[in-house]
SERO-4910 file (N, C-alpha, C, O; in steps of 0.05 Angstrom, whole numbers):
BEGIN
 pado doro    nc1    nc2    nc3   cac1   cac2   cac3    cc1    cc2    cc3    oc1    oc2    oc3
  Unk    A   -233    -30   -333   -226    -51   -313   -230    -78   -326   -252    -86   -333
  Unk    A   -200   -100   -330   -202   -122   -341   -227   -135   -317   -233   -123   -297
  Unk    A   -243   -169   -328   -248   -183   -322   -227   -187   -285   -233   -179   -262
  Unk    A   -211   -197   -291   -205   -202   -263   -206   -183   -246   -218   -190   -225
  Unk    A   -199   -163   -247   -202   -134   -227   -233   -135   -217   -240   -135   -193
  Unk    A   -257   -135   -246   -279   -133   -224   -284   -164   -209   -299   -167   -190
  Unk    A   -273   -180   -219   -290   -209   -191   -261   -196   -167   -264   -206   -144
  Unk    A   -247   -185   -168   -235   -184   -144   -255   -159   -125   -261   -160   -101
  Unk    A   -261   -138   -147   -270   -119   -118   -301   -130   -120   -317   -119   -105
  Unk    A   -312   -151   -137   -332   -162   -128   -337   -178   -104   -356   -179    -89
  Unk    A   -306   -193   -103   -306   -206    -64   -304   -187    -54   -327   -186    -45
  Unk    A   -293   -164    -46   -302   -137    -37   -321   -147    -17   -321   -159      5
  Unk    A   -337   -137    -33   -371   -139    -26   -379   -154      1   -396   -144     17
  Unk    A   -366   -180      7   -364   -196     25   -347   -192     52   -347   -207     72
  Unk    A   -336   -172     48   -324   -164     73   -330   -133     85   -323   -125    107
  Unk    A   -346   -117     65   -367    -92     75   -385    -94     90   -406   -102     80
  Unk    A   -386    -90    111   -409    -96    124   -427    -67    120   -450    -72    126
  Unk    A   -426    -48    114   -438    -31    101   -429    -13     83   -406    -13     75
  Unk    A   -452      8     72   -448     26     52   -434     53     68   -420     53     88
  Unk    A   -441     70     57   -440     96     55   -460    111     77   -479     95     75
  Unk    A   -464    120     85   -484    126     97   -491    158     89   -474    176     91
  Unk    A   -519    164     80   -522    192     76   -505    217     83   -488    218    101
  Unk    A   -511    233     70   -489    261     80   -510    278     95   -521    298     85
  Unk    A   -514    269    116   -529    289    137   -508    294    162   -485    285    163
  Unk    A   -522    311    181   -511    310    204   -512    307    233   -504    319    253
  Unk    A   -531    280    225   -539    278    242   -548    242    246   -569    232    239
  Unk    A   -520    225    261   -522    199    251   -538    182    263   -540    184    287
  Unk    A   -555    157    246   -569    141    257   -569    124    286   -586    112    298
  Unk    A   -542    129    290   -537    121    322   -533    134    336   -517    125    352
  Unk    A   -542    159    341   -541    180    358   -497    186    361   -484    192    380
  Unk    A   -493    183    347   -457    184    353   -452    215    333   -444    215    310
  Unk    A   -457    233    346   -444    268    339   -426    265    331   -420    288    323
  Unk    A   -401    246    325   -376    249    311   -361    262    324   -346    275    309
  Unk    A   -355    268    349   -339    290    360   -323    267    378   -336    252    394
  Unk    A   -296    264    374   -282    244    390   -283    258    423   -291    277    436
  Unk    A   -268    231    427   -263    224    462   -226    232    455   -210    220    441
  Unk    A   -221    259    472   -190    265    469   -189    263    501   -166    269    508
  Unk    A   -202    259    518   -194    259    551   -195    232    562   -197    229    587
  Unk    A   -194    211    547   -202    182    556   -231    178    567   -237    177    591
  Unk    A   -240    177    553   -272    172    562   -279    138    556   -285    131    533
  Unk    A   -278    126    570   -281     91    568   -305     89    566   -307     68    578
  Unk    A   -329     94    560   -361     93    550   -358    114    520   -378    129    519
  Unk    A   -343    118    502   -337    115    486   -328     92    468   -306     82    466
  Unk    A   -360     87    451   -350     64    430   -346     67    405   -361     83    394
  Unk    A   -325     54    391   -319     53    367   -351     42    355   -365     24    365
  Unk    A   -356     58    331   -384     51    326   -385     49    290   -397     34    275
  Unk    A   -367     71    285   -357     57    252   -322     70    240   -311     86    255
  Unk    A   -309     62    217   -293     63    215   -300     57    178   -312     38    168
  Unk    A   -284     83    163   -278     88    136   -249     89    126   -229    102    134
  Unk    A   -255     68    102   -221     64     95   -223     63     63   -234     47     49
  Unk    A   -211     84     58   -201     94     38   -182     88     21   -163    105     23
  Unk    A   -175     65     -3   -156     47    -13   -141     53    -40   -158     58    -57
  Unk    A   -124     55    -48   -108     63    -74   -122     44    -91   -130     56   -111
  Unk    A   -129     19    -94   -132      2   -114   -141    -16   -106   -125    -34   -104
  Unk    A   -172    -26    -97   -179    -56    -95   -185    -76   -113   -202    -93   -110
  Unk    A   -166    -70   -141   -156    -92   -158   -130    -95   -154   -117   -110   -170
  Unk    A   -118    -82   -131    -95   -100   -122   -105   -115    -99   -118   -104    -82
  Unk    A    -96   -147    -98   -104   -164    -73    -90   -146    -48   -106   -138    -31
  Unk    A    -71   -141    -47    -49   -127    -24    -65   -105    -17    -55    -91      1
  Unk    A    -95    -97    -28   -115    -71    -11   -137    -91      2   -145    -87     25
  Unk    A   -144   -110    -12   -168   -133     -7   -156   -138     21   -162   -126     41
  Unk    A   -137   -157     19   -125   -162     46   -119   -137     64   -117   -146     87
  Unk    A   -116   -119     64   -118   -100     80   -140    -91     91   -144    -90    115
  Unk    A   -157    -82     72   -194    -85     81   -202   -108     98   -218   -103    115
  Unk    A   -193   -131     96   -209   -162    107   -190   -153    137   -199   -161    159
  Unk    A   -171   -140    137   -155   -147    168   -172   -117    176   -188   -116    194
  Unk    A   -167   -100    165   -182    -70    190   -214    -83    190   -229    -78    209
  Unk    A   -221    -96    171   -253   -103    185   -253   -118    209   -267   -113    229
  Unk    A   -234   -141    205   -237   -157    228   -233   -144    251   -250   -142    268
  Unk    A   -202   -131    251   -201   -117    279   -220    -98    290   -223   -100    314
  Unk    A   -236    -76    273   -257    -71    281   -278    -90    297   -284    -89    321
  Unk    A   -284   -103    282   -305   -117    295   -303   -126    324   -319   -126    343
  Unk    A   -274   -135    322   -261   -143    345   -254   -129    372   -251   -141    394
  Unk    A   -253   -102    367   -242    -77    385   -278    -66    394   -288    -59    415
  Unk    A   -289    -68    369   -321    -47    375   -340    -65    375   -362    -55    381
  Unk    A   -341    -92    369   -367   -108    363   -380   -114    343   -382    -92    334
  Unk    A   -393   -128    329   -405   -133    311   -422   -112    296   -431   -115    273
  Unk    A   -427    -90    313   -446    -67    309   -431    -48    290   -441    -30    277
  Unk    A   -408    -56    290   -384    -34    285   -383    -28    254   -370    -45    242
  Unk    A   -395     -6    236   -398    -11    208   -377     -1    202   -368     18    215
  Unk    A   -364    -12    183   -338    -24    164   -345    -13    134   -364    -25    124
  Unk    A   -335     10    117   -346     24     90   -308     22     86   -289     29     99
  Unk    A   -309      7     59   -288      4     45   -283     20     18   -301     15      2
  Unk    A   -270     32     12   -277     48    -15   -251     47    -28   -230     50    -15
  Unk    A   -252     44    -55   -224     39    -72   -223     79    -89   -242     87   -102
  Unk    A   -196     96    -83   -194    121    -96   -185    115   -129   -185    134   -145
  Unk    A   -178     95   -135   -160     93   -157   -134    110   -163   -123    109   -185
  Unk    A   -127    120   -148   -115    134   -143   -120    163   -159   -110    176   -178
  Unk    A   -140    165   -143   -155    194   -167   -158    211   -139   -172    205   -119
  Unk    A   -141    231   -142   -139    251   -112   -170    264   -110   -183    264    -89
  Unk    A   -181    276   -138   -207    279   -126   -237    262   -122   -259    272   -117
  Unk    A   -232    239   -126   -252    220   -120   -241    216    -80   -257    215    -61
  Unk    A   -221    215    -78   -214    214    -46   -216    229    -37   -218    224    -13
  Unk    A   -218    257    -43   -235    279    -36   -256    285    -25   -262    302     -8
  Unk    A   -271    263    -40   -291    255    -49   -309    236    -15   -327    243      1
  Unk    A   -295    217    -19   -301    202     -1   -288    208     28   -297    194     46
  Unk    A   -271    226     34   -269    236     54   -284    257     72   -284    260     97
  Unk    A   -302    276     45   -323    295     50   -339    268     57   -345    274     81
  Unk    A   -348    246     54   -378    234     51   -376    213     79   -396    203     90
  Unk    A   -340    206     92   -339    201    113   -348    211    138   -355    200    159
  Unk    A   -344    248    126   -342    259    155   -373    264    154   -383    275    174
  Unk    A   -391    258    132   -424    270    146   -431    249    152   -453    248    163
  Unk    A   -411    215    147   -430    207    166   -430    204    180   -446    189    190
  Unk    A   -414    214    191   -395    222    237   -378    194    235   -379    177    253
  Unk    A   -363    189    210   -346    159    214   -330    173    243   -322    196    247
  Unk    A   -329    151    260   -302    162    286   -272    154    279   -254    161    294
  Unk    A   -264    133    247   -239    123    247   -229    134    214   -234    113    204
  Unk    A   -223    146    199   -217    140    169   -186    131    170   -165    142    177
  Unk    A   -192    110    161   -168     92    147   -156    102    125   -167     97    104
  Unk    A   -132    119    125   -124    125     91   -103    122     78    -81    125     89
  Unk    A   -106    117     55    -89    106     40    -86    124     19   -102    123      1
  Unk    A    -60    146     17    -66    164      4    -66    156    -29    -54    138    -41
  Unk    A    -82    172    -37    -74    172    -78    -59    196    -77    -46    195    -98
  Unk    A    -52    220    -62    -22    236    -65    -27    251    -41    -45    266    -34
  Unk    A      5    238    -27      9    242     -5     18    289      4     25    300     25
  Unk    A     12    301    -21     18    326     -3    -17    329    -14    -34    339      2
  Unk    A    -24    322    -36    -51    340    -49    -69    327    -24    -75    347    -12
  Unk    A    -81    307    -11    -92    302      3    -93    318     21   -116    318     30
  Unk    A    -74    339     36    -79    350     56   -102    362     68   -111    362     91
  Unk    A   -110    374     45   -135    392     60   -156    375     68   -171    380     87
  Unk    A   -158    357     55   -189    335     64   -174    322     87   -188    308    101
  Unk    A   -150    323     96   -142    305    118   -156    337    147   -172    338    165
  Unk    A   -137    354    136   -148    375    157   -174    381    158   -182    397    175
  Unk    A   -189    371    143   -224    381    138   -234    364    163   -243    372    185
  Unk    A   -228    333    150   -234    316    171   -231    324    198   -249    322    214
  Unk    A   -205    334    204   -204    324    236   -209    364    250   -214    371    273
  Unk    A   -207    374    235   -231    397    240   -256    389    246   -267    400    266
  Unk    A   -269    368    231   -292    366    245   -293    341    263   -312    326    265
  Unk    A   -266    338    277   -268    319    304   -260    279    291   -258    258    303
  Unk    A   -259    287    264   -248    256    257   -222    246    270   -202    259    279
  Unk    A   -226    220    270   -193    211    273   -183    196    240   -193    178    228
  Unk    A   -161    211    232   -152    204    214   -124    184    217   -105    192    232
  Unk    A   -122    159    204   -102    146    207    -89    135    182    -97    116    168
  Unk    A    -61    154    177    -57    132    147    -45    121    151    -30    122    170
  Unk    A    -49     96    128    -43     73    125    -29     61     93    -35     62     69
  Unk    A     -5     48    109      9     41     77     36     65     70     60     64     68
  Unk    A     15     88     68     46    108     59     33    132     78     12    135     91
  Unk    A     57    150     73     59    170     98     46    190     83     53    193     60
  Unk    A     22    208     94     16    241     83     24    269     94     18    274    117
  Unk    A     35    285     81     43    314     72     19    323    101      2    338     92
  Unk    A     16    317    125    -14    325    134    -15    318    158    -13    295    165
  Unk    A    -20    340    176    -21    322    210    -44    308    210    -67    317    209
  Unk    A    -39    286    211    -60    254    215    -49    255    238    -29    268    244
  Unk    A    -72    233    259    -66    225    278    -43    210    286    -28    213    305
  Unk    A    -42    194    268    -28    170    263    -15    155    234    -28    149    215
  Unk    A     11    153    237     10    134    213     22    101    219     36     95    238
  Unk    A     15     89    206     25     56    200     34     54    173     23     57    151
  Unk    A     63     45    181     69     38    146     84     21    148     95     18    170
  Unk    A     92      1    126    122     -7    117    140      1    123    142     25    117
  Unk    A    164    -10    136    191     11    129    206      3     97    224    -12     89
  Unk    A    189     23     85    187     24     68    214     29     53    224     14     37
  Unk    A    226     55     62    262     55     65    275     34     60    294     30     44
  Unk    A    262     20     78    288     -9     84    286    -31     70    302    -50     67
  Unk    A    258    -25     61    241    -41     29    255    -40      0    254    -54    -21
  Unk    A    269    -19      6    282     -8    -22    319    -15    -24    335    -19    -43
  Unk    A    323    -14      4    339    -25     10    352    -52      8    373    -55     -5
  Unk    A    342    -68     20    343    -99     13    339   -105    -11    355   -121    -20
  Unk    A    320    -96    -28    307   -100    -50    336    -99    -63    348   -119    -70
  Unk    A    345    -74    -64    367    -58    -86    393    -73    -76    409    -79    -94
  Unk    A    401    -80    -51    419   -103    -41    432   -122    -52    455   -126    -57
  Unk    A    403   -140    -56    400   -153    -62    408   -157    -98    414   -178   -109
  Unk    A    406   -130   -108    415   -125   -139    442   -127   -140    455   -141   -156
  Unk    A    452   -113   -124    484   -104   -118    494   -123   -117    508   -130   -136
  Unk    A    491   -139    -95    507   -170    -89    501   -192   -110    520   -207   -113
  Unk    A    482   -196   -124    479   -218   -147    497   -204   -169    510   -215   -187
  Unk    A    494   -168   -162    510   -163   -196    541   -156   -192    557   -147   -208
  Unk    A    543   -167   -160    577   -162   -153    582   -123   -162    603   -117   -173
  Unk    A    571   -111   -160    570    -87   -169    574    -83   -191    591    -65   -191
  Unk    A    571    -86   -203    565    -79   -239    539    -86   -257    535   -110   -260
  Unk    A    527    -74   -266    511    -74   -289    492    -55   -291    492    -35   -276
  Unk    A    474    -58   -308    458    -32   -320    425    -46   -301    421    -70   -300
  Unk    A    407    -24   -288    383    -26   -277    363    -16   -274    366      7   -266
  Unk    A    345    -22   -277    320     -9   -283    305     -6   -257    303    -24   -240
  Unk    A    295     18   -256    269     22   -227    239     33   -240    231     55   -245
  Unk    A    231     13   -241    203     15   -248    191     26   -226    189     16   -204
  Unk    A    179     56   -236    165     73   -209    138     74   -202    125     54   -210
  Unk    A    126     91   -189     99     92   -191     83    112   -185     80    130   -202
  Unk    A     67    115   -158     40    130   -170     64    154   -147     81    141   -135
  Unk    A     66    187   -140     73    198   -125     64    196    -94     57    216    -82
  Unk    A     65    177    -86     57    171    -54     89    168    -39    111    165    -50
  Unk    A     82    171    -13    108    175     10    113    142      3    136    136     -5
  Unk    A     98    124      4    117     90     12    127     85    -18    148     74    -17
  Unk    A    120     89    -43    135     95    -63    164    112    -60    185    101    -53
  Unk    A    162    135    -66    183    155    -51    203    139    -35    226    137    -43
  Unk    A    197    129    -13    215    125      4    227     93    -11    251     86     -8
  Unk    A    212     81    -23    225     46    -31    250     62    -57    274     59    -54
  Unk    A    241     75    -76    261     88    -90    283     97    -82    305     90    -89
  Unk    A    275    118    -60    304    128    -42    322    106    -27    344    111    -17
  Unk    A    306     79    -28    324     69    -11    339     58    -36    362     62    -42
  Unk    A    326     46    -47    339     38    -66    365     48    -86    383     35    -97
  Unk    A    360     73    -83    391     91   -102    407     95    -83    431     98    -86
  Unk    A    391     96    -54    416     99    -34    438     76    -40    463     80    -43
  Unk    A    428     57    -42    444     28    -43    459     28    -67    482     18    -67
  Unk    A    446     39    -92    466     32   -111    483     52   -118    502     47   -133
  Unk    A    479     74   -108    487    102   -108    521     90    -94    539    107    -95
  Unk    A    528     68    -84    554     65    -72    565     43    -84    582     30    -72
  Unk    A    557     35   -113    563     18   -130    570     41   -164    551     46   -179
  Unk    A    595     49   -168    604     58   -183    591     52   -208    577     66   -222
  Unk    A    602     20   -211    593      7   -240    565      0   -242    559    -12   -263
  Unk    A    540      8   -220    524      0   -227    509     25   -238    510     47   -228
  Unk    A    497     19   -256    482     43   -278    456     44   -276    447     25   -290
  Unk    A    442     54   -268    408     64   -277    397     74   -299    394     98   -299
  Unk    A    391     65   -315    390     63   -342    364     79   -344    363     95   -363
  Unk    A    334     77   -322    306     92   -327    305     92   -289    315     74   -275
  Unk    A    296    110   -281    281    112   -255    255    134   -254    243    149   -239
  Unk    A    254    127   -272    222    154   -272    212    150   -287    211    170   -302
  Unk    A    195    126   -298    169    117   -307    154    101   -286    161     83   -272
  Unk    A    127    117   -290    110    110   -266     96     88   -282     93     93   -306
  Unk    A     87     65   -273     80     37   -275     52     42   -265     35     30   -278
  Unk    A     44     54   -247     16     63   -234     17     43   -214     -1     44   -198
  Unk    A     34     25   -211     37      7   -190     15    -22   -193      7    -37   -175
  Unk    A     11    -23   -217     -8    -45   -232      7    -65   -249     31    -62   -251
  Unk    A     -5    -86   -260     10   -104   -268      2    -91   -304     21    -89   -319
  Unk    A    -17    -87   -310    -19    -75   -337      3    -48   -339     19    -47   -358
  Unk    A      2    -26   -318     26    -12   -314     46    -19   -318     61     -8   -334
  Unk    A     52    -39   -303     83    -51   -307     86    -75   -335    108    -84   -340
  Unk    A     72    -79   -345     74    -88   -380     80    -71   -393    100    -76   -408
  Unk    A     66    -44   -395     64    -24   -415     95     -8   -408    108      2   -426
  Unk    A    102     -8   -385    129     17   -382    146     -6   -393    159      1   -413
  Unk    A    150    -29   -385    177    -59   -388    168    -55   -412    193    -58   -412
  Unk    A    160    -52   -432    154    -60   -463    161    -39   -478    167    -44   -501
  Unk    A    161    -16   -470    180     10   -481    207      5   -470    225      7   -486
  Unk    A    210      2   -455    237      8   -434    262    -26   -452    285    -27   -460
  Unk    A    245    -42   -451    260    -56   -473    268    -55   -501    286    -67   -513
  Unk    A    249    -34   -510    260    -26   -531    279    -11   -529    302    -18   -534
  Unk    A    273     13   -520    303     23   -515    324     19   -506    344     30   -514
  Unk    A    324     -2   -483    354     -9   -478    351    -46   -487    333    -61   -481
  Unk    A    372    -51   -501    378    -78   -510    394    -92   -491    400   -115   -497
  Unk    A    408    -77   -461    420    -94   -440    419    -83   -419    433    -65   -411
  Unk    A    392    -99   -404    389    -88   -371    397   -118   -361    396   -138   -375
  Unk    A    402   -117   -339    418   -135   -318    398   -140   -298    399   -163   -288
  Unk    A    383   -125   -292    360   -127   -266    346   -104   -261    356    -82   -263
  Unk    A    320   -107   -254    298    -89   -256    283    -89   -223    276   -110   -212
  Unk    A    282    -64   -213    269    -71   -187    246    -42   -191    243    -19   -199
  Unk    A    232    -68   -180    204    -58   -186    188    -44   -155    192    -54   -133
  Unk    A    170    -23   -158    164    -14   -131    145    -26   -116    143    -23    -92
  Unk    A    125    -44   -136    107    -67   -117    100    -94   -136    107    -94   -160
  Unk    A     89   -114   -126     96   -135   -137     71   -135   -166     73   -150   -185
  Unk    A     52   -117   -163     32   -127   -190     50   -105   -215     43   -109   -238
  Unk    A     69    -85   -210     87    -78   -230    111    -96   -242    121   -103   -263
  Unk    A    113   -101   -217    136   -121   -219    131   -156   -240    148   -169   -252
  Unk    A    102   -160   -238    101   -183   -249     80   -171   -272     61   -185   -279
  Unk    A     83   -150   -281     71   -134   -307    101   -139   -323    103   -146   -347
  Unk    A    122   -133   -305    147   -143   -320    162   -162   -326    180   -163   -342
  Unk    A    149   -186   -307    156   -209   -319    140   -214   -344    150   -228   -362
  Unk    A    116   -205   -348     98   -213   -363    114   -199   -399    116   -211   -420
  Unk    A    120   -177   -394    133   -154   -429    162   -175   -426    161   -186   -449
  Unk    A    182   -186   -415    206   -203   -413    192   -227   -431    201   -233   -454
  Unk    A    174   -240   -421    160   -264   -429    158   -252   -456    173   -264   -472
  Unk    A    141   -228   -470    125   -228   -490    148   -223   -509    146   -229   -532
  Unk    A    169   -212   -498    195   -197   -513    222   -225   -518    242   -225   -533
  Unk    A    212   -244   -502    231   -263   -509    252   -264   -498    267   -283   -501
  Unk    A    259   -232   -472    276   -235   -459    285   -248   -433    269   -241   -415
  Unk    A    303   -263   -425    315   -271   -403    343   -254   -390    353   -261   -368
  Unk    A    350   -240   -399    379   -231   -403    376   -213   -367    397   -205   -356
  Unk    A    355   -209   -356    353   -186   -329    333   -212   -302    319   -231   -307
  Unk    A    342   -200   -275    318   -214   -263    300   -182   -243    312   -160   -245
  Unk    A    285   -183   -234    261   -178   -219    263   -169   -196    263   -193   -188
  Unk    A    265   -154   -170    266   -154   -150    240   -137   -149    237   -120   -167
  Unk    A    221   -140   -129    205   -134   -123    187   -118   -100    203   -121    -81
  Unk    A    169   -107    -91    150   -104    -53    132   -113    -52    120   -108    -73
  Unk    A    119   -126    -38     93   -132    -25    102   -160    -12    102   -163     12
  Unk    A    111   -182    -31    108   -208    -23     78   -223    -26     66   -239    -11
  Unk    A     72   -212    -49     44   -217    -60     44   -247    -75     62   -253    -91
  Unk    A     27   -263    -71     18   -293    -72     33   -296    -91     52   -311    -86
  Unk    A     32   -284   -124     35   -287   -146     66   -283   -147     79   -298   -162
  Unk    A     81   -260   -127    106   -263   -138    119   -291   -121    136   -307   -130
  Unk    A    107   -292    -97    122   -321    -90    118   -339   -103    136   -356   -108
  Unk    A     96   -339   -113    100   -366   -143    102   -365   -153     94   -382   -169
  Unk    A    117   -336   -166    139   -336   -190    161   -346   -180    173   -366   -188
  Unk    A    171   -326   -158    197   -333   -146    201   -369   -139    223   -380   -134
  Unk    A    188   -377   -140    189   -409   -131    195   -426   -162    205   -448   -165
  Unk    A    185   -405   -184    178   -416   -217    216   -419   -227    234   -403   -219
  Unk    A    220   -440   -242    248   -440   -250    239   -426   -277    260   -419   -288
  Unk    A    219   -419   -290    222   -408   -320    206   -376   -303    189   -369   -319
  Unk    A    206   -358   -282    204   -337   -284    231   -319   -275    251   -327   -264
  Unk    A    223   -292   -284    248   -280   -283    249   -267   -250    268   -256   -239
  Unk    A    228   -271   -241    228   -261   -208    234   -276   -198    227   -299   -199
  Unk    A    260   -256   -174    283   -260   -161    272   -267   -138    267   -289   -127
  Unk    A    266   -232   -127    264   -233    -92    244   -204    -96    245   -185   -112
  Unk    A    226   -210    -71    210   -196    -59    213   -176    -33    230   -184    -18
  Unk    A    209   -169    -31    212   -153      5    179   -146     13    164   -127     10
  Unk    A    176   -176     27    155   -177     35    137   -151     62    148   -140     81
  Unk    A    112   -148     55     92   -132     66     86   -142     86     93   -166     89
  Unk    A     70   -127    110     42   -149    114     20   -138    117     22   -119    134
  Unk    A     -3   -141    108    -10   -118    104    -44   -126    120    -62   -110    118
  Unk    A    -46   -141    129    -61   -144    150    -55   -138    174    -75   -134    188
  Unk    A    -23   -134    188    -22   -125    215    -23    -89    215    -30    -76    234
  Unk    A    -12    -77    183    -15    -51    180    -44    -44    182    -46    -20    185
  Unk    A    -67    -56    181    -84    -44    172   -109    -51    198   -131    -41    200
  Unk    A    -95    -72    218   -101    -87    238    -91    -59    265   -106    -47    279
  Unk    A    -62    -57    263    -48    -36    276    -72    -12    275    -88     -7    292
  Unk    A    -68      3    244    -88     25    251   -106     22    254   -114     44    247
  Unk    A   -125     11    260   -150     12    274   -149      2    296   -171      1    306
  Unk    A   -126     -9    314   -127     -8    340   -109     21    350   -117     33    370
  Unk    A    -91     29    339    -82     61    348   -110     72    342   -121     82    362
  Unk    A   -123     73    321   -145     92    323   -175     91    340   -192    109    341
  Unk    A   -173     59    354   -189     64    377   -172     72    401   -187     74    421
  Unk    A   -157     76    404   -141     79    424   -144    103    428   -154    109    450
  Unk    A   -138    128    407   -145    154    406   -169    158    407   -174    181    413
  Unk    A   -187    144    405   -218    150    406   -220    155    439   -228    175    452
  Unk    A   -208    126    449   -207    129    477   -186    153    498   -183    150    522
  Unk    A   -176    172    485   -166    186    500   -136    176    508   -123    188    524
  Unk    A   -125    143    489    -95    146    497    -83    145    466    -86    133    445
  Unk    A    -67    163    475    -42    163    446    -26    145    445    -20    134    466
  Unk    A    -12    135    416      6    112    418     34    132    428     36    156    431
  Unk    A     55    108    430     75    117    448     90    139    419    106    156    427
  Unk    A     87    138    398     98    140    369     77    148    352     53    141    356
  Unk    A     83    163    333     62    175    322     69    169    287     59    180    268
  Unk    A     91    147    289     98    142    262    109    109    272    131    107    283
  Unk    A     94     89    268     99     63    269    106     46    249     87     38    234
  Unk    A    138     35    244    141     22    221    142     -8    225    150    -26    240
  Unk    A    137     -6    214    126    -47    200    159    -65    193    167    -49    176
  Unk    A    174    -80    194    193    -85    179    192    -95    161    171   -105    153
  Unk    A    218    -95    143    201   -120    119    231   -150    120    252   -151    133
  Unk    A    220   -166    103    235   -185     98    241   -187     68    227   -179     49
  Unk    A    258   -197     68    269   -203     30    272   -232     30    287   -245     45
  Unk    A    250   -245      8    241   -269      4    252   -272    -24    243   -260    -44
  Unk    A    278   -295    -25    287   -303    -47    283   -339    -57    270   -357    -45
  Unk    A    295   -341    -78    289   -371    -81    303   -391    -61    302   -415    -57
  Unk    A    321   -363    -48    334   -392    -25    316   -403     -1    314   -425     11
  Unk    A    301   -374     -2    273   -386     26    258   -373     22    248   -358     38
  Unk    A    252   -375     -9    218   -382     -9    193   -400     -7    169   -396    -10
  Unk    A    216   -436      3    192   -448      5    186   -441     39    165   -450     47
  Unk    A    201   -428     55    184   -418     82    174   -399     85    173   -387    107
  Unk    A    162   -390     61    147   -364     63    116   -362     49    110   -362     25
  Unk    A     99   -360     71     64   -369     70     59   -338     58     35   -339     51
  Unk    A     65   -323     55     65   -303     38     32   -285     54     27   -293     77
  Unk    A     18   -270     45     -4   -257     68    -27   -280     79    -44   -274     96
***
């Protein structure tokens, strides 16, 4: 882990209001972990575990700072808040899903590291009365609930947005990533779109970037070697995406631009930069996703179901034409 990654999940720290709590079974606040499925209104939200692909990406930080707040907000100040980064390592989330459920968490927040292998810890959980809610991308797994991106339509605009600047023609790159459903689905939208552009060519779509900005250096820096004329590169989130402005920079090339997901700080002030190669974004938000599930998942605590059991988020595509009206998360 570079220097910057740890002062980021070192602010972390500042928005945990607690640890872990032992693996017993039997929790310090008398709360048995066994939900309220009949509407029981003397049922309180008392803690809530959220489970994160990467908190050296800001776009999980900001997600953590919004499900804490809303916690607090829905259950009270009392309400303990355990944030945990999987790295996207399926059995460290394993991991922390076994260590949720002894401590009778009533909410897990998740964010899969692989949306089919996760299953069984999703069914473990709510075998033993958890409410499970993912968040960000969809799991292979009856969860209560999911909140996501429309992530589809992420890939969509994104790849659109390629089509129409390249009038349908030229050669393009899709920088991929880790196997999760909101990955998956930004790809699929994306070939949907160009898939109806004859002359437009896909030159790589299956190198995984890990969805990091060192990821996305290391794949753009092979991927330029091999091809000496790409036209535009759309990337599946913005710290890959500006791993690729960064190998363009080191390689000397200008010849492609950038399309991007999240709408993360850094790519709007690229996109705003006249010397970077990023285009457009298809902005996130990833505080109301993470705000959303933890109010569906007190909701279910309380005995009411949302009207939907799959809630999508929209997105926007933020270019240099209006990116100075865009406050970005």
């Amino acid at each position: 882990m570079n220097v910057k990654r740890i002062a980021i999940a070192a602010s972390l720290l500042g928005i945990v209001s607690g640890t872990l709590l032992s693996c017993t079974n039997a929790s310090p606040n008398g709360n048995t972990g066994k939900q309220s499925k009949d509407g029981n209104q003397n049922v309180k939200l008392q803690s809530v575990g959220i489970t994160l692909g990467d908190l050296g990406n800001p776009f999980f930080v900001v997600m953590a700072q919004g499900a804490e707040k809303e916690a607090k907000k829905v259950g009270g100040d009392n309400v303990k808040v355990t944030v945990v980064s999987s790295g996207y390592d399926l059995n460290q989330q394993f991991n922390q899903i076994e260590n949720f459920i002894a401590a009778n968490t009533n909410v897990i927040i998740l964010n899969a590291a692989d949306s089919k292998g996760i299953a069984p810890a999703v069914d473990k959980a709510r075998q033993a009365g958890r409410i499970v809610i993912a968040v960000d991308t969809a799991v292979d797994a009856n969860v209560d609930a999911t909140v996501t991106t429309n992530n589809l339509q992420a890939g969509e605009v994104g790849c659109q947005y390629i089509a129409d600047r390249l009038k349908g023609k030229g050669n393009v790159v899709i920088v991929n990533g880790p196997p999760v459903d909101s990955v998956i689905q930004r790809v699929n939208g994306c070939q949907k779109v160009l898939s109806k552009y004859p002359d437009l060519k896909i030159l790589s779509q299956n190198q995984n970037a890990e969805g990091s900005r060192d990821g996305g250096l290391r794949v753009m820096s092979n991927l330029l070697i091999t091809f000496p004329k790409i036209d535009a590169v759309f990337a599946i989130n913005d710290p890959s995406g500006v791993g690729v402005d960064l190998a363009a920079s080191q390689a000397k090339r200008k010849d492609f631009f950038i399309v991007g997901v999240d709408g993360a700080p850094e790519a709007i002030q690229a996109i705003g930069s006249k010397d970077s190669l990023y285009a457009a974004t298809a902005t996130q938000n990833p505080t109301q996703m993470s705000k959303t599930a933890v109010q569906v998942g007190n909701d279910i605590l309380h005995g009411k179901k949302p009207p939907l059991a799959n809630i999508l988020i929209p997105v926007k595509l933020v270019t240099r034409d209006n990116v100075s009206t865009s406050k970005g998360w």
